[in-house]
N, C-alpha and C positions, 0 to 999 in steps of 0.2 A: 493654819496658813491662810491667808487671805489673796486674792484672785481678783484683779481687774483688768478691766476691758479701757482701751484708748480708740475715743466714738470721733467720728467725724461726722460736725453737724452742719445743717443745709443755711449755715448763716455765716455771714462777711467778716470771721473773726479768724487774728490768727494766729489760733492755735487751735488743737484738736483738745478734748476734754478726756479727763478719769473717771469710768465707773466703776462701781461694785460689782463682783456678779459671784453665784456662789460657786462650790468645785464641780456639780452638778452640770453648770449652765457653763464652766470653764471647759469640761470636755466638750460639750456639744455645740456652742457657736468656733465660729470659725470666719477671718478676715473676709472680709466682703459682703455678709448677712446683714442685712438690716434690722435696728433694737428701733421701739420705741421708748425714749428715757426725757424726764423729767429734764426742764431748764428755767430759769429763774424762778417766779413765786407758782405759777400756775402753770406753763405751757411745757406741752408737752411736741417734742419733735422724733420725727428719723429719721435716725442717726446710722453711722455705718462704721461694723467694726474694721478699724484699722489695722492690731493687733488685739495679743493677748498678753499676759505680763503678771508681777506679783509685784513693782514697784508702786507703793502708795503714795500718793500727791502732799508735796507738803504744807502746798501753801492754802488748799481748802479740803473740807471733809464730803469725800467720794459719795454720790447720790449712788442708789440702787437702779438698775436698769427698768421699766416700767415692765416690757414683756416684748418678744423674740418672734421677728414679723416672718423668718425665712426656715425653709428648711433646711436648704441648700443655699450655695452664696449667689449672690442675682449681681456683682462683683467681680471680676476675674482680679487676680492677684497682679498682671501683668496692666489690665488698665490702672491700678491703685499707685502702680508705680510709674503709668504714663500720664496720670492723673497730679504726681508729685512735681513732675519733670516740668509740667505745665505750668505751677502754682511756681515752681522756681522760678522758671526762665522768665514768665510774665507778671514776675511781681505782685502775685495775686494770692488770696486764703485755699487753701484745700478745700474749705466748708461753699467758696463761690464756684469752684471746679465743679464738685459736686452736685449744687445745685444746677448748673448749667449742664451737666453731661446727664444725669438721670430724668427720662420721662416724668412732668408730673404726677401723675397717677399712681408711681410709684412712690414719692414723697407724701407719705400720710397725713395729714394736719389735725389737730386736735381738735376738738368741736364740744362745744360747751354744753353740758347735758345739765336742766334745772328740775330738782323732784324736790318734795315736800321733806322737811324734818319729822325724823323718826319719833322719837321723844318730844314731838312739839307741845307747848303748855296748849289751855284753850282758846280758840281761836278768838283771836285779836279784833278789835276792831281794824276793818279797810275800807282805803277807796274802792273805788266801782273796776276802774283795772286791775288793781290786787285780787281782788273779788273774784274778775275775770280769767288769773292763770291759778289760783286757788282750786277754782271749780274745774276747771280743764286738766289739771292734776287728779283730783278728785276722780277723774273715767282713767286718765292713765297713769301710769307709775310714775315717768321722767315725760320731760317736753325738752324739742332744741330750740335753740337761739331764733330760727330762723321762722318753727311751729308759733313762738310767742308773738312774734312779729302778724303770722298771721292772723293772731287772736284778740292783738289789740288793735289790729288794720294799721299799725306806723311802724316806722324804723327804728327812732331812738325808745329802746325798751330798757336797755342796762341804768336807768336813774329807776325805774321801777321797780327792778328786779333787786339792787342795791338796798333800796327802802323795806322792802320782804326779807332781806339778810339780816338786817340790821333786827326783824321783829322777830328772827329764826323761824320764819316762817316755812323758806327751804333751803335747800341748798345747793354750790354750784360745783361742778366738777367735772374735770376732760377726759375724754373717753377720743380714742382715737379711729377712724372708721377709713378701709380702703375703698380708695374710689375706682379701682379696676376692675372690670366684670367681664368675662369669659363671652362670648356672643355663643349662645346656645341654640342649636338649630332641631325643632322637633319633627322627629321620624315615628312611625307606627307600624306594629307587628301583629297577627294575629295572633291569638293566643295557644302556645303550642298543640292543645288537645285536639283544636278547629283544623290545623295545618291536612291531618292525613284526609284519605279519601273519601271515608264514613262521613270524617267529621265535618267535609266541605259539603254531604248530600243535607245530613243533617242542618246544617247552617242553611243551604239553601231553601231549603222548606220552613226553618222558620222566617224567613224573607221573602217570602212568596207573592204578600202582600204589601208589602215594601219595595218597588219595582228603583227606586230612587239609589236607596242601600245598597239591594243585589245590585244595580249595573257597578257603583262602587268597590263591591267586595270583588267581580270578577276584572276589574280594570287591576286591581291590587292584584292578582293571580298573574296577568299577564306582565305588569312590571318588574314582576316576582324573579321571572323565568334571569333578569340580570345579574342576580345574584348581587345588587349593591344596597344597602338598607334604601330604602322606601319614603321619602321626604313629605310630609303632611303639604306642602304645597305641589309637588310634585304628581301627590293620588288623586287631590284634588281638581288639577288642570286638566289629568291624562279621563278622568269620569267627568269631564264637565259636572261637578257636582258643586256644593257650597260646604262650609266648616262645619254646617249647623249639624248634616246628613252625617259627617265622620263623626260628630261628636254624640249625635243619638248610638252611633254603632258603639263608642267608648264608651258611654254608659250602660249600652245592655251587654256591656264586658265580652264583643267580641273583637274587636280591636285594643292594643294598647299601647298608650302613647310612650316614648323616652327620650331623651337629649342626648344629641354627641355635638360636644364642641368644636367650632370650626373658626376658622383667620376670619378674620372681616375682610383682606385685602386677598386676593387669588387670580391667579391669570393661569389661562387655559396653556396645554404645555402644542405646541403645534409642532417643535422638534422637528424644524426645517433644516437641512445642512448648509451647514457653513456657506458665506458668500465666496465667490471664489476673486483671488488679490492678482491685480494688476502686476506686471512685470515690476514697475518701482513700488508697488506697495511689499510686494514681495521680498525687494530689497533691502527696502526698511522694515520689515519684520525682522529678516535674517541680523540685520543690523545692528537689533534692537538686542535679540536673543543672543548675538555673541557678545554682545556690549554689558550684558547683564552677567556672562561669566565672571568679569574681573569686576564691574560693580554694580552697586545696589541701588543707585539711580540712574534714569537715562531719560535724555530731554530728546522729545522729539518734535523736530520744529518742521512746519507742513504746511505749507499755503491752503490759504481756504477751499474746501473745495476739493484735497487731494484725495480724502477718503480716511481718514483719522480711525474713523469708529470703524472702518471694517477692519482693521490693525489691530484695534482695542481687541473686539471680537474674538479674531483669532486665540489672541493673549490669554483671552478669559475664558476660551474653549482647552485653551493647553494646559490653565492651572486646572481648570475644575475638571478637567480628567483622572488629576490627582488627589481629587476629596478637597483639598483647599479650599478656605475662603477668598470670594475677591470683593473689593471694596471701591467702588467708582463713584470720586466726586465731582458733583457738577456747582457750579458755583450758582445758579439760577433754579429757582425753581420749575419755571417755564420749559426747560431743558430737560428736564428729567419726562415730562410728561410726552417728548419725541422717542425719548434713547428708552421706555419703557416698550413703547411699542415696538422698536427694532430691537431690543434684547427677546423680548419673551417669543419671538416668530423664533428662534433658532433655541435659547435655554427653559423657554415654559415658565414654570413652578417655580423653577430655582431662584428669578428673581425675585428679590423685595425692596423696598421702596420705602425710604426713610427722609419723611421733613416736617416742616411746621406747617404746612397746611393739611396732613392727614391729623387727625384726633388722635385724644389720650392714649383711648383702646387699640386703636391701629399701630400707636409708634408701641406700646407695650407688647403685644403679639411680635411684633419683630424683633423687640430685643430677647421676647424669651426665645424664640426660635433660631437666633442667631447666638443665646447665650446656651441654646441645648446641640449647638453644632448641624441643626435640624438641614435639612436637603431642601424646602423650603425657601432657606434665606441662606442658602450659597454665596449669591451677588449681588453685595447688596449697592444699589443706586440710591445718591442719597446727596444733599448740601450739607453746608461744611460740618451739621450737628449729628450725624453719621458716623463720624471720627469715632464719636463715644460709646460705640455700640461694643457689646461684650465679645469681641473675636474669640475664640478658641484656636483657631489655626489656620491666620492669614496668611496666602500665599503670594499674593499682589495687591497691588494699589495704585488706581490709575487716578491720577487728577487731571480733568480736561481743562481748558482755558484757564492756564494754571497761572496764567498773569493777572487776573479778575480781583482787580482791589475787595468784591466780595467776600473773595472767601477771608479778610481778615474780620474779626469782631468789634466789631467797636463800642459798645454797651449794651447790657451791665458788662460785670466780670465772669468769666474771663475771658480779658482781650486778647485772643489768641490771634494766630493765623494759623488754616488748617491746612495750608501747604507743609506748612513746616512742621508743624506739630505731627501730620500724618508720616513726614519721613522719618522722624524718631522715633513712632509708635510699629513702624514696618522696622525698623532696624531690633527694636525689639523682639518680635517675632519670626525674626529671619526673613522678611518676605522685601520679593524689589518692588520700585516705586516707578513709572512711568510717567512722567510729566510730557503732558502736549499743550499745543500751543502753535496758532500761525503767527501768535505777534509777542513772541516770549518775554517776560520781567527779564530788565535790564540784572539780573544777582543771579537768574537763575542760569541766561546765558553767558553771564561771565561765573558762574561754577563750571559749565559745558567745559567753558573756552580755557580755562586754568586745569581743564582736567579732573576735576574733583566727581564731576556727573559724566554719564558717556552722553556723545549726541549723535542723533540721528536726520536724515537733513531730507524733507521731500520735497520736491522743488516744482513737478507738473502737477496740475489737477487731473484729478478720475476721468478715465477717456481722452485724455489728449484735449480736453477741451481750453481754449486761452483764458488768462484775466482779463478780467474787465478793462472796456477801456473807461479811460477815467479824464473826464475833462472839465476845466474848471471857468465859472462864472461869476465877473469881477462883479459884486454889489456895485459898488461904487459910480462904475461905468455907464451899467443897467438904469440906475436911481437919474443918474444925468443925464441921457435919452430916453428918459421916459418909458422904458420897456421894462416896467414891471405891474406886476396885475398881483395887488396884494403882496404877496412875500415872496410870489413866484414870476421868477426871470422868462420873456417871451423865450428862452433857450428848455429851460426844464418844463413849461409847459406845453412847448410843441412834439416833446420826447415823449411826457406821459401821455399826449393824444394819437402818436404813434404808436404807445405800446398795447394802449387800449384797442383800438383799431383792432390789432392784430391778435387781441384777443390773451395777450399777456399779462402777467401782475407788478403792481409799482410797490416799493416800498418806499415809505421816507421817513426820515430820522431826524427827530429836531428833541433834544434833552433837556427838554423842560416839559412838565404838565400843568393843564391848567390853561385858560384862554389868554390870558395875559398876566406878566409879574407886578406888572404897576398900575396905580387908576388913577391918573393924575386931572391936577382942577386947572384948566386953561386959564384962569381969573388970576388967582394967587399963586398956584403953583403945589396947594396942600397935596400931600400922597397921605392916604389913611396907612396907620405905622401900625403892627401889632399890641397888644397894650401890655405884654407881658414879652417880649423877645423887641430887638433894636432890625426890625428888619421890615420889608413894605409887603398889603397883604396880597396874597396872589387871588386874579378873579380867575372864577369856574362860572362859564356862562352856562352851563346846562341847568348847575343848581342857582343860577342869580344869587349869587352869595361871593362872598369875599373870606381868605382862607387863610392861616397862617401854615406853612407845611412845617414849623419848626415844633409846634405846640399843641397844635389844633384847634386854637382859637379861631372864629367863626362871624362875620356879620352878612347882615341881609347888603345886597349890593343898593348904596345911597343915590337918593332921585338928586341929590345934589351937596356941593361942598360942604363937611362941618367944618369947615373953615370960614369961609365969608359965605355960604349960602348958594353961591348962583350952583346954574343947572352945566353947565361947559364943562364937562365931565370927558374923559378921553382914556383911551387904551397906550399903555407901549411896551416897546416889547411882546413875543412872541410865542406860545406853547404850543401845546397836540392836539387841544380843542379848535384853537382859533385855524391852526391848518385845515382840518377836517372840516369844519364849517365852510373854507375857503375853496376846498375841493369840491363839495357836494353843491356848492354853486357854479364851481366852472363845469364841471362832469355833472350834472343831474341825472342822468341816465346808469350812471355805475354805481355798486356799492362803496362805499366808504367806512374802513372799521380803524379803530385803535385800540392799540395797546399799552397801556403805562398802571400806572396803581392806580388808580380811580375804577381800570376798566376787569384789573384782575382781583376783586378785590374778595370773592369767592372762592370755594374750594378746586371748582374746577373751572374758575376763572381762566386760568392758562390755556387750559386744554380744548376748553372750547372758542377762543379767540383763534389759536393754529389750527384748530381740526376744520375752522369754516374758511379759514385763508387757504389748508392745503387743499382742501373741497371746494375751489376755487367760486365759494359765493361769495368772496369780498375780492374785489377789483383792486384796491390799493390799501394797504395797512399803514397806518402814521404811527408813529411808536416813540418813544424814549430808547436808554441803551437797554432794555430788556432784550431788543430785536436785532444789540449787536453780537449776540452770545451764540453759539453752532444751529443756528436752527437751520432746516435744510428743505427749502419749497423750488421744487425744479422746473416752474412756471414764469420765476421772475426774471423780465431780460431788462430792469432797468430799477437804480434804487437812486433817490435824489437824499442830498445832507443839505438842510435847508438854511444853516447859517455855523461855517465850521469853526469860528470865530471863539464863541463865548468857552469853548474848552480850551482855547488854547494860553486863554491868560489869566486862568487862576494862581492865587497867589501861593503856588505848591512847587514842591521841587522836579514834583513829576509830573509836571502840569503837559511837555512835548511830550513825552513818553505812552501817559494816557491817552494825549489829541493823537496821537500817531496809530496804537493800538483801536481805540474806536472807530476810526474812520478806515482803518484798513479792514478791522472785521465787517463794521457794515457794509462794507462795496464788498466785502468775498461774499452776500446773501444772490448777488447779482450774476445770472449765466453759469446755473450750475449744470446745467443740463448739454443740450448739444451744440443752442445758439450763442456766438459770445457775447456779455452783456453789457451794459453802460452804467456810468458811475457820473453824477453831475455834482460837482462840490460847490456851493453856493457861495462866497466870501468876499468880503473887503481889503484882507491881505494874501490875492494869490502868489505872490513870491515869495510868501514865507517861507521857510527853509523845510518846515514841518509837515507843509502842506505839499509841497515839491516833492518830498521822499514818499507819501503818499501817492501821489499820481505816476512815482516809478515803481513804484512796489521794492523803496530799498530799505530793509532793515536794515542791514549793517550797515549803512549810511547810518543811518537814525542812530544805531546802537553805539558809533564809534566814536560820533560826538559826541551825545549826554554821559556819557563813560568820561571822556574827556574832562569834559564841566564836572560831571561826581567829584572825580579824584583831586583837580582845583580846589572845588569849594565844601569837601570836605563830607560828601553825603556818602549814602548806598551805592556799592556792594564794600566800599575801602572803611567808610564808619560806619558804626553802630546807634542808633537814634534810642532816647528814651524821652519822650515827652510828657511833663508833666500838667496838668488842668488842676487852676482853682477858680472854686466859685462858691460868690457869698452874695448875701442879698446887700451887704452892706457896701457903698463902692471904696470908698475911705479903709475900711477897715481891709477889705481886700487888697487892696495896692499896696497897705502897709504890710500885710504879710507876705505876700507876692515878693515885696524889697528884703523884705529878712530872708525868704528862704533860698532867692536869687542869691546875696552875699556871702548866707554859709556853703552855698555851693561852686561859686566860687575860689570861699577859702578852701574848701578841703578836696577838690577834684582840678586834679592838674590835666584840663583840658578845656575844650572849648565849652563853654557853657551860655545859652542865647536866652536873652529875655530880661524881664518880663513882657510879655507882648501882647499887646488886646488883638485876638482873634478877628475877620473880616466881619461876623457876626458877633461883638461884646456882651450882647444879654438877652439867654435865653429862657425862659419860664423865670421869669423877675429873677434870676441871679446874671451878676457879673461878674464874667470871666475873664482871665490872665492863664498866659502860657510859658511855661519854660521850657528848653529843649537841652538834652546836657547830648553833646557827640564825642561818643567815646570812639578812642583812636586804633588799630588796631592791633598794637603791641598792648594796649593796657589790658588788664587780667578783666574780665565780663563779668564774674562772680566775684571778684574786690570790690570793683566798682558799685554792680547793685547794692554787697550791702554796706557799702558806706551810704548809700542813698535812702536805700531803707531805712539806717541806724539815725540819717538827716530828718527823716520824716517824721519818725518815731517821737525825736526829741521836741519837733516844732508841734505833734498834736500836744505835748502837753505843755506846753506854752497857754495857761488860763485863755488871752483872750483871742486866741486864732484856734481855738475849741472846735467852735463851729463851720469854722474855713472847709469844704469841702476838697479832698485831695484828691484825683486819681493817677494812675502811674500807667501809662498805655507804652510799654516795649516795639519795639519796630511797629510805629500805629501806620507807617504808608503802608 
């Protein structure tokens, strides 16, 4: 009887493949273990078993599995199939699921190992580089790709190495090597015979003349008395001594050394109680918790400022009473490095901390400890790549700022959103879902408002303290009497020399980085354009350089036009540099920091830009929306939005909805404390209707309207969006296929279908792009639909010359 395995491999293909495996290796893996197995002529990948099976493939002959990387499955059966649900819903391969939800370091990559021929004739004549990994084989058995490299001092070696194959000189073969390694921490013990009382006289006397050693051995005596193993930097600190002194005593074998493995990441457990909740926090707890009997989500909408996360706390104190896992997303990574430190003052240990700026080792440690059920990683804090961690037995899941266009993905695959994805993965598990949010997604509070979510409604901030007041400053007016100083209205800089004064902190928000977006030539008129994207480059005055943000294309900033030459060189337009520069001249006396990517671009970038704002060395922070997300500094009595404008008229359908949500969160950073705070909106259009509803603090104003416009013109929460992107370097060829695959989708989907349409930005990294949007209705079936789009797709890649047409398929991409 024959016995194969169906692998799920780390590559954009879709379907999963058939191995061989014998009846030996049929009882002993099991779905979720990771194989490494052979795929096309040489490379070797891992793969994951998905099942197990006795059906043989018929349309190629089953490869043998290479060899079996797990003991145990590092998989849970439950994510395999919340892993499926993803690849449905979002039109994506299993094999880009995969690769997106498993830490690297656990995806092994084959690495090409080059040794000498066994049977080689006599050695051939060579060049001097032949010559060269000849003789370096000749000390060792095998060399890697990367050893050759350093032996020839270049990069391109495989023409070399190819030319040795050809003479069977050696040969080349993949050998697959894990790149995850345990952090081993070394501890030292005496050695038991030394331990009793003889044999501490004796020890002592042979140290007698060794005054360095004995103060050493008796410092280890006294550490002893703790009964916790004895840390080689720890004996060394408590003896003032050096490693050299321990290691002479290791050598004359009275010390010995040994490893126990420990996390890289650890927070001290300080097991503080509980905060204790306001009469309306209170409320909305109980709220929350009878809301969660009849369902398994509940929205909780809370003006900034009301106390959200002492709610959350509680929540997460009531499941993990019960052994439960809880799983808290935060859309920013900025966020997590606040909410870590108010978790672990009341849970310790228990939390862990999952993103892309910890390392390989660190997110690996937390998926095994979160895949061994470990007490360690209870709670786990994390952005939206967190979703994929091996639960065993979730019992909640809080998404914060659960309207944060972050949390959806948007390349590579897969294009999820972990809002949603995380409520199918909690329904799974049986665990409820807590969505919060002061400025809630227009879908999530029409599920509330239809009933489908329970909601929860907190309406004062913590302490009784008010909202900010919020007042607004016409550009337009300012620019005409002459009262502006730079970008700043004689109104907002007499507030921030108020606030200074009094020893308070400003923030301000302007969403763009970078000193300027344009560099324009007074002469002619030239803008230097990127030379691979259709878009102008942004100047960074710190680096004097000129920057593409789309590509990362780069120039030195020009002493004058390449256009006609002259030197009338000009800025327009506004970013977080040019602010900051602008302050540190009117304030010279105050610190000035910022915050956007340029300035976090480190590991604990985040954490130390908030920990020196909450440690009140920086006087006013300029930022991007990184600083509209819950961060919480109870100093600030005044945050200015320096031109509210450019959000508001993007060419998006959520273009009010987002200007609404941004500007409401950043004015909730403002008067968290006991003083009420002030809010200045800077703008050209203060009657706008969006900006209005801002300065009342009305969401359902806001929400009742663009609800309205949805269900007119046909968008979210009433239709379902699925947009497609092509792009080809060719622009001809592109447009012709853009028009073919517009018309059959037309023909065969009886709904509204948009496009083809050049994007605001048409070409980025030298390809040009087209969009189509198909809006499916809400009587039409969801899974008919995709896969007649799929079956659309399918047919149009094999179409010869749209081969190369670039497709992707992004599901709900707002």
């Amino acid at each position: 009887m024959s016995y194969f395995a169906e692998i799920i491999l780390p590559l954009s293909l879709a379907r999963t493949f058939t191995y061989s495996i014998s009846q030996a290796e049929s009882a002993y893996l099991k779905p979720g273990m990771r194989v490494a197995v052979p795929f096309g002529k040489q490379k070797i990948y891992t793969g994951l078993v998905l099942e197990l099976h006795e059906r043989q493939p018929e349309l190629y002959q089953a490869k043998e599995i290479h060899q079996i990387l797990d003991e145990k499955p590092t998989v849970t059966q439950t994510q395999l199939e919340h892993w499926q649900w993803i690849a449905s819903y979002y039109m994506c391969s299993l094999g880009d699921v995969f690769r997106g939800a498993m830490p690297s370091a656990l995806l092994l990559e084959s690495e090409t190992i080059i040794s000498l021929q066994p049977e080689m004739p006599e050695m051939p004549e060579m060049p001097d580089e032949e010559f060269l990994i000849y003789q370096a084989l000749q000390q060792q058995s095998s060399l890697r790709v990367q050893e050759v490299m350093s032996v020839l001092g270049k990069k391109s070696v495989f023409p070399v190495l190819r030319q040795m194959m050809e003479k069977n000189i050696v040969t080349l073969q993949e050998e697959i090597s894990e790149t995850y390694k345990p952090k081993l921490q070394r501890y030292v013990r005496l050695f038991p015979e030394l331990e009793s009382q003889q044999g501490l006289s004796e020890l002592l006397d042979i140290l007698k003349n060794a005054q360095k050693q004995k103060e050493l051995v008796l410092a280890y005596f006294q550490l002893k008395t703790a009964r916790k193993p004895i840390s080689v930097k720890e004996l060394v600190e408590a003896a003032g001594a050096t490693s050299t002194i321990l290691k002479a005593l290791v050598d004359k074998g009275i010390f010995e050394e040994y490893y126990i493995q420990h996390d890289r990441v650890n927070f001290d457990d300080d097991g503080l109680s509980q905060p204790e909740l306001s009469a309306a926090q209170q409320k909305a707890f109980d709220s929350i918790t009878s809301n969660f009997e009849e369902k398994d989500v509940n929205l909780l909408h809370g003006v900034t400022s009301s106390g959200k996360t002492e709610i959350y706390t509680r929540l997460i104190d009531v499941v993990a009473e019960t052994g439960k896992q809880v799983l808290y997303l935060v859309p920013e990574i900025a966020l997590t490095a606040q909410l870590v430190g108010r978790l672990t003052k009341y849970f310790g240990n228990k939390v862990a901390v999952f993103h892309s700026k910890y390392s390989n080792n660190e997110r690996v440690e937390v998926w095994q400890n979160v895949l061994a059920g470990s007490e360690n990683a209870q709670i786990v804090i994390g952005a939206r790549s967190a979703l994929f961690l091996p639960f065993q037995d979730l019992g909640l899941v809080i998404i914060d700022e659960e309207h944060e266009q972050l949390f959806k993905q948007q390349d590579p695959a897969p294009r999820y959103h972990a809002r949603d994805a995380a409520i199918v993965l909690a329904k799974m598990h049986g665990a409820k879902v807590l969505l919060g949010s002061a400025t809630p997604s227009i879908e999530s509070y029409h599920n509330a408002e239809t009933g489908k979510y329970g909601l929860t409604e907190l309406t004062e901030r913590f302490g009784s303290v008010l909202l900010p007041d919020v007042e607004l400053v016409d550009l337009k007016d300012k620019y005409f009497r002459k009262q502006m100083n730079g970008h700043f209205s004689d109104v907002l800089q007499e507030h921030i020399g108020n606030a200074l004064s009094l020893g308070e902190q400003v923030i301000l928000f302007q969403n763009r980085r970078g000193y300027s977006p344009v560099l324009e030539c007074l002469t002619c008129g030239h803008v230097p354009q990127c030379q691979h994207c259709d878009v102008s480059l942004t100047y960074h005055k710190f680096k004097n350089q000129l920057r593409c943000h789309y590509c990362g294309y780069t120039i030195a900033k020009p002493t004058h036009c390449h256009a006609c030459n002259s030197v009338d060189l000009t800025t327009k337009g506004f970013g977080t540099e040019q602010i900051q520069l602008e302050l540190q001249q009117l304030f010279p006396k105050h610190t000035i920091g910022r915050m956007d990517q340029d300035t976090t671009k480190g590991k604990f970038g985040f954490e130390k830009i908030i920990d020196s704002f909450k440690n009140r060395e920086v006087d006013v922070l300029v930022g991007t929306q990184m600083l509209a997300k819950g961060l919480d500094f109870d100093n600030v009595s005044l945050v200015g939005i320096m031109n509210a404008d450019n959000m508001l008229y993007h060419p998006d359908f959520r273009a009010f909805e987002r200007s609404y949500q941004m500007m409401a969160q950043v004015s909730g950073r403002s008067g968290r404390s006991s003083k009420r705070g002030k809010v200045i909106i800077q703008t050209y259009n203060p009657m706008h209707n969006t900006i209005q509803q801002v300065t009342r603090n009305d969401y359902a104003g806001m929400f009742t309207e663009q609800l309205y416009e949805r269900r007119i013109y046909k968008y979210p929460p009433f239709f379902k969006l699925i947009k497609l992107t092509l792009r080809h370097r060719d622009f001809d060829r592109l447009t012709e296929s853009a028009r073919w695959l517009y018309n059959v989708f037309s023909q065969h989907l009886n709904m509204p279908v948009l496009g083809p349409e050049e994007p605001a930005i048409g070409r980025i990294r030298n390809e040009y792009i087209r969009t189509i949007m198909v809006k499916i209705p809400p009587e039409a079936k969801l899974d008919g639909t995709k896969k007649t789009v799929r079956k659309i797709l399918d047919s149009f890649e094999a179409i010869p010359q749209y081969r190369n047409v670039k497709v992707t398929v992004n599901v709900d991409f707002y």
